[in-house]
PDB file as gemmi writes it, atoms N, CA and C in Angstrom:
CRYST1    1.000    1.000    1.000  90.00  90.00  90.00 P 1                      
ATOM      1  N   UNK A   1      54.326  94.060 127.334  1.00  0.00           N  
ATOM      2  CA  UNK A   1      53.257  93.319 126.709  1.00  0.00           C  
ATOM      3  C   UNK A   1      51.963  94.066 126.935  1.00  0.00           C  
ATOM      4  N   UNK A   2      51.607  94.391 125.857  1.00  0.00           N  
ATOM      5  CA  UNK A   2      50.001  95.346 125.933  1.00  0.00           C  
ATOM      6  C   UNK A   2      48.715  94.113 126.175  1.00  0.00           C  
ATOM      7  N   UNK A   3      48.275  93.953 126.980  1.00  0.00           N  
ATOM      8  CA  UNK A   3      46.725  93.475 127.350  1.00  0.00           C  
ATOM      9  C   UNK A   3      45.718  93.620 127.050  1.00  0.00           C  
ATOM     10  N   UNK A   4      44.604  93.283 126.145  1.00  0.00           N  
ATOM     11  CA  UNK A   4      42.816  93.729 126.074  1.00  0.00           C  
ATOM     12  C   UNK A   4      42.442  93.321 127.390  1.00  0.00           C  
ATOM     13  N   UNK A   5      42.151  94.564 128.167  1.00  0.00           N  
ATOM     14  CA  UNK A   5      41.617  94.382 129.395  1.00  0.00           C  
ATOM     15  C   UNK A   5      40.028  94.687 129.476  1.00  0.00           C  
ATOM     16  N   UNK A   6      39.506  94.384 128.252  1.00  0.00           N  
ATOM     17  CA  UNK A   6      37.919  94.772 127.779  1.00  0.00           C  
ATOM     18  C   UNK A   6      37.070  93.869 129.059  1.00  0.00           C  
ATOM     19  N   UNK A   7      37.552  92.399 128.854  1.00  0.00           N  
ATOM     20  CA  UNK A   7      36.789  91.697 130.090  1.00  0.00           C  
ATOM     21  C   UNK A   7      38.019  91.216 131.529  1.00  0.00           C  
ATOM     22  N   UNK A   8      37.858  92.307 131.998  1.00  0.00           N  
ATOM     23  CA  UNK A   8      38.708  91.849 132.949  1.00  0.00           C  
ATOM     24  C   UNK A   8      38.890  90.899 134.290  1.00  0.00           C  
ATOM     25  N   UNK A   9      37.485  90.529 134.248  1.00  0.00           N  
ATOM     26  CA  UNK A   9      36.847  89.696 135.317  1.00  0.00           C  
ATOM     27  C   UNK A   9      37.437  88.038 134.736  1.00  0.00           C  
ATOM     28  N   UNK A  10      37.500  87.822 133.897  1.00  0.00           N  
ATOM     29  CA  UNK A  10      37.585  86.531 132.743  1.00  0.00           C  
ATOM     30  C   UNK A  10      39.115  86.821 132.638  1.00  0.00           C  
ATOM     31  N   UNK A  11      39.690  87.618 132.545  1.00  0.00           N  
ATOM     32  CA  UNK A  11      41.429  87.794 132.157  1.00  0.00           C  
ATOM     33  C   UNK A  11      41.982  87.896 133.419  1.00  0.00           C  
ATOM     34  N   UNK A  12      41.452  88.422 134.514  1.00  0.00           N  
ATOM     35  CA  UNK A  12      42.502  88.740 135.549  1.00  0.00           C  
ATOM     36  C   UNK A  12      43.244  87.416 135.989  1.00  0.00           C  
ATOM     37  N   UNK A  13      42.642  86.347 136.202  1.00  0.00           N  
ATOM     38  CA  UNK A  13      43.476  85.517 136.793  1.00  0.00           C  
ATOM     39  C   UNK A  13      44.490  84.877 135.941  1.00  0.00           C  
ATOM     40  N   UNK A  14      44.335  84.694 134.697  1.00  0.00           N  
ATOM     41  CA  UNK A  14      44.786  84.147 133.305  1.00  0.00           C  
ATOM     42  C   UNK A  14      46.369  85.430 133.112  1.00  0.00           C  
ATOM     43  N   UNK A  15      46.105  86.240 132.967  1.00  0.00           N  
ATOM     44  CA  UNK A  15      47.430  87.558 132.878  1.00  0.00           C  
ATOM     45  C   UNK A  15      48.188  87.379 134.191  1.00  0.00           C  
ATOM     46  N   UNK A  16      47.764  87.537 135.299  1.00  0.00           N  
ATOM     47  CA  UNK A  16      48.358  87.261 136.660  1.00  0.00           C  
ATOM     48  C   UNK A  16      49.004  85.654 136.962  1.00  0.00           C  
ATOM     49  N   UNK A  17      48.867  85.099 136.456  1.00  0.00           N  
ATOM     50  CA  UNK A  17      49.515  83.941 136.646  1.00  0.00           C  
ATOM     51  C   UNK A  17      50.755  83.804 135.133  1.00  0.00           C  
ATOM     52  N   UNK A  18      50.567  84.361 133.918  1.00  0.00           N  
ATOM     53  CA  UNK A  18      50.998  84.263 132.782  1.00  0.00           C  
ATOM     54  C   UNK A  18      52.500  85.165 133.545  1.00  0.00           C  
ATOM     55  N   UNK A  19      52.002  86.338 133.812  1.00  0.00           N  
ATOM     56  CA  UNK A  19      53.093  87.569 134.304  1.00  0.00           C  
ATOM     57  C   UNK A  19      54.326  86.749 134.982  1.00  0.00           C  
ATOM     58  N   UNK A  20      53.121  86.368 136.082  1.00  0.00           N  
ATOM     59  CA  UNK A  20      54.035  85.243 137.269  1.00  0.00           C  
ATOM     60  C   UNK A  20      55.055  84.236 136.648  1.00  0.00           C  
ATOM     61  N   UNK A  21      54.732  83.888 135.558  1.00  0.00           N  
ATOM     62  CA  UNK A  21      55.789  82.789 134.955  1.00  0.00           C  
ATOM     63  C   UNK A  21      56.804  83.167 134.205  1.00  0.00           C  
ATOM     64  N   UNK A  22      56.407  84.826 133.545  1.00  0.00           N  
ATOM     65  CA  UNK A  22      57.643  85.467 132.822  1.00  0.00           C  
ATOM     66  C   UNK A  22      58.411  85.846 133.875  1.00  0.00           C  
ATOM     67  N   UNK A  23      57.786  85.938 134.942  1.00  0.00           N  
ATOM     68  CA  UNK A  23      59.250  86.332 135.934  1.00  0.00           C  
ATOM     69  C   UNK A  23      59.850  85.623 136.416  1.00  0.00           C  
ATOM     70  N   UNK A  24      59.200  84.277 136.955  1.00  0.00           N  
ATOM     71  CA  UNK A  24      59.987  83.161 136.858  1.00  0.00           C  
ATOM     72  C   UNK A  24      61.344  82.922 136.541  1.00  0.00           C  
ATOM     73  N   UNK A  25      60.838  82.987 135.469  1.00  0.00           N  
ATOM     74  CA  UNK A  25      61.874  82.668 134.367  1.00  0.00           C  
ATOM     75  C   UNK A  25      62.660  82.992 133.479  1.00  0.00           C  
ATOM     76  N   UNK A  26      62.256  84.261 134.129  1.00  0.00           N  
ATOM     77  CA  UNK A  26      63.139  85.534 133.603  1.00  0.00           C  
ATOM     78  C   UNK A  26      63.264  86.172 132.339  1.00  0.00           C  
ATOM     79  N   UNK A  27      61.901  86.218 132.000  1.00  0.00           N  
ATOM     80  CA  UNK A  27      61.223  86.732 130.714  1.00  0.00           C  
ATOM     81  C   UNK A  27      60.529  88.297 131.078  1.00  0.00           C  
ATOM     82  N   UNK A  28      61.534  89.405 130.541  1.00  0.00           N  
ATOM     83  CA  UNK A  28      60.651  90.573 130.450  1.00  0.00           C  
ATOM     84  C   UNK A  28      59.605  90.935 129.554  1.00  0.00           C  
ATOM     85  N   UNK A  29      58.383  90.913 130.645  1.00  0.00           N  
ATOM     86  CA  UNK A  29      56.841  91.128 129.622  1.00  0.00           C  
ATOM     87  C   UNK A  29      56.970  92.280 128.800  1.00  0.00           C  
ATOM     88  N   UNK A  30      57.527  92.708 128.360  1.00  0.00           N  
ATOM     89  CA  UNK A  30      58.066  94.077 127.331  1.00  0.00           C  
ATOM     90  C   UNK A  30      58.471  93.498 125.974  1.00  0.00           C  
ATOM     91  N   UNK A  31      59.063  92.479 126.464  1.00  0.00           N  
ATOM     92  CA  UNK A  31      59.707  91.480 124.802  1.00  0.00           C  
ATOM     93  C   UNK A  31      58.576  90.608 124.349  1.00  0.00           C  
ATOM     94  N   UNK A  32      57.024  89.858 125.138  1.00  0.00           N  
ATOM     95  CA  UNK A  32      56.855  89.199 124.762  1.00  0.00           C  
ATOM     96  C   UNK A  32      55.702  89.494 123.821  1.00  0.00           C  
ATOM     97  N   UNK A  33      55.729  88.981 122.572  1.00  0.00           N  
ATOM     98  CA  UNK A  33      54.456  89.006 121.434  1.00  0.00           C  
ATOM     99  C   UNK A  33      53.235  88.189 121.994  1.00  0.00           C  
ATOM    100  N   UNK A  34      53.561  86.790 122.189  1.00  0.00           N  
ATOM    101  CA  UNK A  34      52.148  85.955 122.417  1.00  0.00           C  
ATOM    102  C   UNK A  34      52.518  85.233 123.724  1.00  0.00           C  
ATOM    103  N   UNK A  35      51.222  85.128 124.530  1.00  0.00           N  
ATOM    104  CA  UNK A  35      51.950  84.502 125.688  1.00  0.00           C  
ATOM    105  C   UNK A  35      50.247  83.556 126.087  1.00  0.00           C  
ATOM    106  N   UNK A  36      50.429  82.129 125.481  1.00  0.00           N  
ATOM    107  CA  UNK A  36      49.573  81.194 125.643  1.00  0.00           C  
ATOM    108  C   UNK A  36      49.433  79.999 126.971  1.00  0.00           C  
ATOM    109  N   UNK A  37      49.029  80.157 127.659  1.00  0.00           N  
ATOM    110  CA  UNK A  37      48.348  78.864 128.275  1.00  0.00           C  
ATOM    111  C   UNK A  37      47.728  77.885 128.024  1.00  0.00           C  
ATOM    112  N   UNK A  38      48.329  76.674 128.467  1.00  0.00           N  
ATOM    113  CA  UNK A  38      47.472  75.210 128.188  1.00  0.00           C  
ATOM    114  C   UNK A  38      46.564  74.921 129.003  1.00  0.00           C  
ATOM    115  N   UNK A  39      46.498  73.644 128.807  1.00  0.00           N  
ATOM    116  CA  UNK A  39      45.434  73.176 129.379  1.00  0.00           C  
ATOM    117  C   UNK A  39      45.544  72.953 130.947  1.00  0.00           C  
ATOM    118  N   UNK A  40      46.615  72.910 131.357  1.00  0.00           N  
ATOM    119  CA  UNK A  40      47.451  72.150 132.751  1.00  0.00           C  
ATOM    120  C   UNK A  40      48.184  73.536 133.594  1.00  0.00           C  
ATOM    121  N   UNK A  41      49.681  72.907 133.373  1.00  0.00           N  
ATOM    122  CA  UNK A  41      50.416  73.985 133.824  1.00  0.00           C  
ATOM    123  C   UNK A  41      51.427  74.326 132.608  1.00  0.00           C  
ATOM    124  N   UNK A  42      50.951  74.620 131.270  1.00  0.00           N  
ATOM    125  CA  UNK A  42      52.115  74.517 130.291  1.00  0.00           C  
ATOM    126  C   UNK A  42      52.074  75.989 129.942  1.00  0.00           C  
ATOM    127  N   UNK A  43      53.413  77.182 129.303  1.00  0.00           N  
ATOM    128  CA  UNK A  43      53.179  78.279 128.617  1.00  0.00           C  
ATOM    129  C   UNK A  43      53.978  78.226 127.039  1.00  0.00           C  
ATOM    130  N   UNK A  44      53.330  78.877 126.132  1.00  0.00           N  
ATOM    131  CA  UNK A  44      53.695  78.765 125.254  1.00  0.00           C  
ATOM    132  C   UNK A  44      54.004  80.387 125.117  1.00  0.00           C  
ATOM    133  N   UNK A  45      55.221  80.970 125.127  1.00  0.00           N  
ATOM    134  CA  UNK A  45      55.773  82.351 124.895  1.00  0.00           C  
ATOM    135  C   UNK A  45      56.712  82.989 123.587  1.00  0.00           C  
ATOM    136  N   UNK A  46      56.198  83.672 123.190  1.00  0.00           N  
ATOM    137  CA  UNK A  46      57.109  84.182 122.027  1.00  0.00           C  
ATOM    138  C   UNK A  46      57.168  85.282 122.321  1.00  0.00           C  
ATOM    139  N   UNK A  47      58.742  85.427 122.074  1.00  0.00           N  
ATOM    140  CA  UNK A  47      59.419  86.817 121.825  1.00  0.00           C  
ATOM    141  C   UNK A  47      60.394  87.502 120.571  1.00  0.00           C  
ATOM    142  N   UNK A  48      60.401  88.587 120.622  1.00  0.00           N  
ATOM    143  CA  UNK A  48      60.947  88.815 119.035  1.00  0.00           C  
ATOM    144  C   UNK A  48      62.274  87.972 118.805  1.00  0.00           C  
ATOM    145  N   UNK A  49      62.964  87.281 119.651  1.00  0.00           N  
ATOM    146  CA  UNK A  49      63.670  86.523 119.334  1.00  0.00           C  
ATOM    147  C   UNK A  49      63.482  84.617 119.471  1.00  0.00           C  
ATOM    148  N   UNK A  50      62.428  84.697 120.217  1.00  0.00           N  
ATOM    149  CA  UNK A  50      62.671  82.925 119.977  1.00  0.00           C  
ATOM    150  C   UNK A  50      61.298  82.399 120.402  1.00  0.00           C  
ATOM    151  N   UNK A  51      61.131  81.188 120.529  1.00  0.00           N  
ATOM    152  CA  UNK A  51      60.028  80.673 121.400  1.00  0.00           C  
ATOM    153  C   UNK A  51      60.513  79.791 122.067  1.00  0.00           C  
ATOM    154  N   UNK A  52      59.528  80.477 123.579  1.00  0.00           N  
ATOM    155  CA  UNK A  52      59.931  79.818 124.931  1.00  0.00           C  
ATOM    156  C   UNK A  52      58.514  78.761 125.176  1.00  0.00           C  
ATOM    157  N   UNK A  53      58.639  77.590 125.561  1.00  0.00           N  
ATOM    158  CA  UNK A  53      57.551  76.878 126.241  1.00  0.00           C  
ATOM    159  C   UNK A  53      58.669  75.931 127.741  1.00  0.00           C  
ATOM    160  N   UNK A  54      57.504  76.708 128.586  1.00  0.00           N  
ATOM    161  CA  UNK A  54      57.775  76.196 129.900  1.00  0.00           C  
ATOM    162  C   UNK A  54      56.469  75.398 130.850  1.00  0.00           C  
ATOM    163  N   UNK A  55      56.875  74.582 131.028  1.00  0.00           N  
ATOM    164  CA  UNK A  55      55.964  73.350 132.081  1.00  0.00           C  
ATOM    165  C   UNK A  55      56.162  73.159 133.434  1.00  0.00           C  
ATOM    166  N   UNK A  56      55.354  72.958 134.189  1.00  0.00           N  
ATOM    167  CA  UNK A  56      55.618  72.831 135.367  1.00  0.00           C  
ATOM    168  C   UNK A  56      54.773  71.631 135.561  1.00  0.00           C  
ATOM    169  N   UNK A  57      54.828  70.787 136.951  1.00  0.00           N  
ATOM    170  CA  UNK A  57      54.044  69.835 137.743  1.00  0.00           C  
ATOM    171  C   UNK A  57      54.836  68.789 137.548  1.00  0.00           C  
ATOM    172  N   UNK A  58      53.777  67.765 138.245  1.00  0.00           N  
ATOM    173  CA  UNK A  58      54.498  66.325 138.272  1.00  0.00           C  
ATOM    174  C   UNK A  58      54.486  65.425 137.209  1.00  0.00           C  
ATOM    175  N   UNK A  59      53.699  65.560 135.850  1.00  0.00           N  
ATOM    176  CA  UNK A  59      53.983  64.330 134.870  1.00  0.00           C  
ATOM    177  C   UNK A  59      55.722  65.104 133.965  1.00  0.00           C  
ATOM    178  N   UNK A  60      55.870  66.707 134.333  1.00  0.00           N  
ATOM    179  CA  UNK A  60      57.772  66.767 133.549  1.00  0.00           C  
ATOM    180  C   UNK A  60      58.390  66.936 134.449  1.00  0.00           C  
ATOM    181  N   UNK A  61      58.492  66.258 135.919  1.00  0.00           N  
ATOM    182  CA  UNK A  61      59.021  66.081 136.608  1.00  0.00           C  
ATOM    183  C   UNK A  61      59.924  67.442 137.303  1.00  0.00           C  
ATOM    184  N   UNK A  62      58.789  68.243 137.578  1.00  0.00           N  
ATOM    185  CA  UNK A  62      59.470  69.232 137.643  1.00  0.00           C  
ATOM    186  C   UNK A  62      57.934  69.876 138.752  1.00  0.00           C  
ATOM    187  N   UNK A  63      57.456  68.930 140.026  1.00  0.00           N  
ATOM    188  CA  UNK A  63      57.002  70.261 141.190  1.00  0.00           C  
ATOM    189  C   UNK A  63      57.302  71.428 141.308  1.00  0.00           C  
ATOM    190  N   UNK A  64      58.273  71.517 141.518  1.00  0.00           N  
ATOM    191  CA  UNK A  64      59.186  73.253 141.939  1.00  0.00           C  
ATOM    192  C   UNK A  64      59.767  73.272 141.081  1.00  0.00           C  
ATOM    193  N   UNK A  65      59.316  75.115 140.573  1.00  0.00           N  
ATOM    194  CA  UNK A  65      59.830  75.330 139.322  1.00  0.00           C  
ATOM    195  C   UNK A  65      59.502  74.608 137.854  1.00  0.00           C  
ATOM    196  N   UNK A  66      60.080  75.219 137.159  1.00  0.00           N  
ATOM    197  CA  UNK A  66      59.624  74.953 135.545  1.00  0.00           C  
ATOM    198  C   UNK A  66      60.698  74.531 134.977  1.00  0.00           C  
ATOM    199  N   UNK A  67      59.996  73.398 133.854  1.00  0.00           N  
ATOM    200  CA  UNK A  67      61.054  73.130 133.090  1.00  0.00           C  
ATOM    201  C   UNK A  67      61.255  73.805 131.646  1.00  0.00           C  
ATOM    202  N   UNK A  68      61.874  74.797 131.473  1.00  0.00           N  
ATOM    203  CA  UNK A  68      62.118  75.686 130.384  1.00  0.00           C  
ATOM    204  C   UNK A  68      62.820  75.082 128.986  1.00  0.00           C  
ATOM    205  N   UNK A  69      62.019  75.172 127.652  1.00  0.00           N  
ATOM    206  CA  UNK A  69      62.560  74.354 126.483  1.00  0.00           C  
ATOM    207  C   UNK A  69      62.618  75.809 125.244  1.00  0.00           C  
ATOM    208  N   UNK A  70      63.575  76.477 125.363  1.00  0.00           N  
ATOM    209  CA  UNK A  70      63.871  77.566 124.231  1.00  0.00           C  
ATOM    210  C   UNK A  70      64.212  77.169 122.837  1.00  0.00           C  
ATOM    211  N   UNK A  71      63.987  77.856 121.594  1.00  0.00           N  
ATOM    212  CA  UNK A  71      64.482  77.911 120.350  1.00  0.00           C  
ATOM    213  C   UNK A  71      64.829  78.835 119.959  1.00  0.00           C  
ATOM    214  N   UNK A  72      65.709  79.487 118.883  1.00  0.00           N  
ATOM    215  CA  UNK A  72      65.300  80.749 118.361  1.00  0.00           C  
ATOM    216  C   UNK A  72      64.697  80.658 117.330  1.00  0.00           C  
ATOM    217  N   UNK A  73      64.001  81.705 115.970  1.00  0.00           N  
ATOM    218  CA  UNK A  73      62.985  81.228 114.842  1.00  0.00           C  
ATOM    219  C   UNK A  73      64.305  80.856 114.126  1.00  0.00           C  
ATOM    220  N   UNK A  74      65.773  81.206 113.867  1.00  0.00           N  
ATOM    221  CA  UNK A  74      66.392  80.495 112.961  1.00  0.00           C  
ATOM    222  C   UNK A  74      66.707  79.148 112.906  1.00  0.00           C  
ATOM    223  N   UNK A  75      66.614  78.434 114.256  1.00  0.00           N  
ATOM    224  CA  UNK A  75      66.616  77.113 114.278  1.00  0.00           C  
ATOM    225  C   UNK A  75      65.410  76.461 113.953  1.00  0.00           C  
ATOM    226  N   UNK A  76      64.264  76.929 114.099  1.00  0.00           N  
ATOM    227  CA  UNK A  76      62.739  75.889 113.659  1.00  0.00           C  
ATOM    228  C   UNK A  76      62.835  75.718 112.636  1.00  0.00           C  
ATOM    229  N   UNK A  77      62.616  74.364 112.326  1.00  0.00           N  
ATOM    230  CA  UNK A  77      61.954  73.880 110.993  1.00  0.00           C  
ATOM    231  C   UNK A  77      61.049  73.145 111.064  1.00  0.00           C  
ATOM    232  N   UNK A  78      60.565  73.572 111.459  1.00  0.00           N  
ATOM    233  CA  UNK A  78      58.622  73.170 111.538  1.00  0.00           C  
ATOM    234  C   UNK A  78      57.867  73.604 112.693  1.00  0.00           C  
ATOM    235  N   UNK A  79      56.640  73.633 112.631  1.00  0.00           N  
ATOM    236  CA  UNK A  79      55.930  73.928 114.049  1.00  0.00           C  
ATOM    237  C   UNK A  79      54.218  73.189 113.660  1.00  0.00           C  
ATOM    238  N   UNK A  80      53.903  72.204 114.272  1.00  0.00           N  
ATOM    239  CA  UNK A  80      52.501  71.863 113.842  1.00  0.00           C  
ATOM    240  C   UNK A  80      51.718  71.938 114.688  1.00  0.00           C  
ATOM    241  N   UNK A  81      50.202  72.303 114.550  1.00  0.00           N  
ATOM    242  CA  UNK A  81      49.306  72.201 115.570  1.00  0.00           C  
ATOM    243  C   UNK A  81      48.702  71.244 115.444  1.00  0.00           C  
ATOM    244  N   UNK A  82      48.658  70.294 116.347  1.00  0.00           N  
ATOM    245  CA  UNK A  82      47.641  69.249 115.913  1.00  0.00           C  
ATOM    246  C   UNK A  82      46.651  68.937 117.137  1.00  0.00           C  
ATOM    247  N   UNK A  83      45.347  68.889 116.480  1.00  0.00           N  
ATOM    248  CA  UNK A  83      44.237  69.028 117.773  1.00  0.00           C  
ATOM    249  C   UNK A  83      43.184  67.820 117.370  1.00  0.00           C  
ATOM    250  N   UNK A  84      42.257  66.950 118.380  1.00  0.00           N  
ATOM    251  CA  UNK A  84      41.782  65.476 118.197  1.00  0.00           C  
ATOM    252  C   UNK A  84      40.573  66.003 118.726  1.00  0.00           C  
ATOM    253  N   UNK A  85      39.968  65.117 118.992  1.00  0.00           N  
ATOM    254  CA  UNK A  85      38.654  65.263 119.663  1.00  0.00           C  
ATOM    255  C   UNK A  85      38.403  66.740 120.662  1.00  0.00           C  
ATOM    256  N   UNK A  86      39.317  65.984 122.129  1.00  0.00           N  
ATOM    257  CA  UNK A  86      38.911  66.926 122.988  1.00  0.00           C  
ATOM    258  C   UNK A  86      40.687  67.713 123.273  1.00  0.00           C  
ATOM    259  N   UNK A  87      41.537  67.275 122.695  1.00  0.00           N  
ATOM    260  CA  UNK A  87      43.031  68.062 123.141  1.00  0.00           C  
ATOM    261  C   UNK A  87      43.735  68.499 121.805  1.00  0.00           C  
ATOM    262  N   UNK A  88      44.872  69.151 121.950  1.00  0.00           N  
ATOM    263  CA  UNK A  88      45.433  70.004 120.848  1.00  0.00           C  
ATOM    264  C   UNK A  88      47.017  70.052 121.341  1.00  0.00           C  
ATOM    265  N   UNK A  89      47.919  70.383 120.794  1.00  0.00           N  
ATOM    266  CA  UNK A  89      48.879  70.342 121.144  1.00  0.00           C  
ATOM    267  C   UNK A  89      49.927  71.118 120.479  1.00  0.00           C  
ATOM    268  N   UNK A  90      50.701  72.034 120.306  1.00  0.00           N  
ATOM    269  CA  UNK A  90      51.604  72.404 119.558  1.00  0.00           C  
ATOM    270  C   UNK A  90      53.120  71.705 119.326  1.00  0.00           C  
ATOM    271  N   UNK A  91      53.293  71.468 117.894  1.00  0.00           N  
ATOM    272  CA  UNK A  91      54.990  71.208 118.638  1.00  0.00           C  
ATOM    273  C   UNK A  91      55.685  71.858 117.522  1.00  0.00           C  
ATOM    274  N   UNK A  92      57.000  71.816 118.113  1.00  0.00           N  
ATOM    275  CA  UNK A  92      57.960  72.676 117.882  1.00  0.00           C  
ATOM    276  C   UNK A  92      59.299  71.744 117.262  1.00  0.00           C  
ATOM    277  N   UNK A  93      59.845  71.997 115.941  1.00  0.00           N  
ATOM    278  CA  UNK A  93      60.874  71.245 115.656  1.00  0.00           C  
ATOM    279  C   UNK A  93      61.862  71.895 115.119  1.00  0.00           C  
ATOM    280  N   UNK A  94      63.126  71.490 115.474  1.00  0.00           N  
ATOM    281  CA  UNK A  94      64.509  72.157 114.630  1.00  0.00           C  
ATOM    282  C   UNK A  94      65.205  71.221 114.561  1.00  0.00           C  
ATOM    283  N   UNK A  95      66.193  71.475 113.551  1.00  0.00           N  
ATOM    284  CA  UNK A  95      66.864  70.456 113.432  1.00  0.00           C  
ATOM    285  C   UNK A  95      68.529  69.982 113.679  1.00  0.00           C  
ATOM    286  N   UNK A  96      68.411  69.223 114.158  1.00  0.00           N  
ATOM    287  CA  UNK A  96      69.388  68.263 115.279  1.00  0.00           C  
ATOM    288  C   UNK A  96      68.834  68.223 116.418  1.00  0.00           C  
ATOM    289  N   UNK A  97      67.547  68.343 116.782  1.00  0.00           N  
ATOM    290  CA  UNK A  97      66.458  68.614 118.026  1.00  0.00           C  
ATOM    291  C   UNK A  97      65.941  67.132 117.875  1.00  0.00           C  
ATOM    292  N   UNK A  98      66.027  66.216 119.109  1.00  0.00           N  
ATOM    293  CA  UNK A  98      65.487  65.070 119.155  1.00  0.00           C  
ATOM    294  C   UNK A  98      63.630  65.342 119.374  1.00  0.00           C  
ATOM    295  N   UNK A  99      63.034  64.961 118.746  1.00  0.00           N  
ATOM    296  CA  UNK A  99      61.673  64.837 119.146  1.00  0.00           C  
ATOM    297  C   UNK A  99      60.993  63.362 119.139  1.00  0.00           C  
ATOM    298  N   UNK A 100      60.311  63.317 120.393  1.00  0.00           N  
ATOM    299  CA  UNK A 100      59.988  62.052 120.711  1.00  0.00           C  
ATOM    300  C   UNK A 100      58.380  62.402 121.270  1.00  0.00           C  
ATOM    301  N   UNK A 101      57.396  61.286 121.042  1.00  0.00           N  
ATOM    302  CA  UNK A 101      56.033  61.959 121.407  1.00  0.00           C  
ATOM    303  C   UNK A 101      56.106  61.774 123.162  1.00  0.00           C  
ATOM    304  N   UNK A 102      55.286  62.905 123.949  1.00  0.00           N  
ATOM    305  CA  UNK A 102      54.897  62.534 125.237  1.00  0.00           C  
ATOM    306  C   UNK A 102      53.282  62.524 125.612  1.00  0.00           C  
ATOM    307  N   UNK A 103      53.106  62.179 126.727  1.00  0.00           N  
ATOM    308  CA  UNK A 103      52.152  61.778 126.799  1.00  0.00           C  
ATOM    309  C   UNK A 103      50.873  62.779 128.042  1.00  0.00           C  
ATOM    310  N   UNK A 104      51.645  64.419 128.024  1.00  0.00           N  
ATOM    311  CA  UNK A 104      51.275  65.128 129.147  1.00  0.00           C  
ATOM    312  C   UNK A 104      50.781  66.259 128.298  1.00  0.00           C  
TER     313      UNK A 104                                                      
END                                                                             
């Protein structure tokens, strides 16, 4: 994964913790195209084969460790962004994929 390390004072901690979660979870930063952070503890990762979003903390019940939710792009059928006042949210749909709203 290539980096703009133009401001690096503002990125270092943001890449260093992003890195930390592809290894986690066993994502080589070599495969990944986009690798987004939320607002909390959430990542939103794409790689030339699928999209990964992984969460951690206590409202997905998951302190230790992450809870990992994969697709590949042939299964999506849909993806919406939808953003309100002050939050935004991505979601991700395929189909035979239960989706239900949450509240984290």
């Amino acid at each position: 994964m290539k980096f703009d390390y133009a401001d690096r004072r503002a990125q270092s901690a943001y890449i260093d913790e992003l890195l930390k979660v592809m290894n986690a979870i066993g994502i080589d930063d070599k495969d990944v195209m986009i690798g987004l952070k939320g607002a909390y503890k959430e990542y939103l990762i794409t790689t030339g084969d699928e999209v990964i979003i992984a969460k951690t903390g206590y409202m997905t019940g998951h302190t230790c460790g992450y809870n990992v939710f994969r697709m590949t792009y042939q299964n999506i059928t849909s993806v919406t962004v939808n953003f309100h006042l002050r939050i935004g949210y991505f979601e991700v749909s395929g189909g035979g994929v239960q989706s239900s709203p949450k509240s984290y």
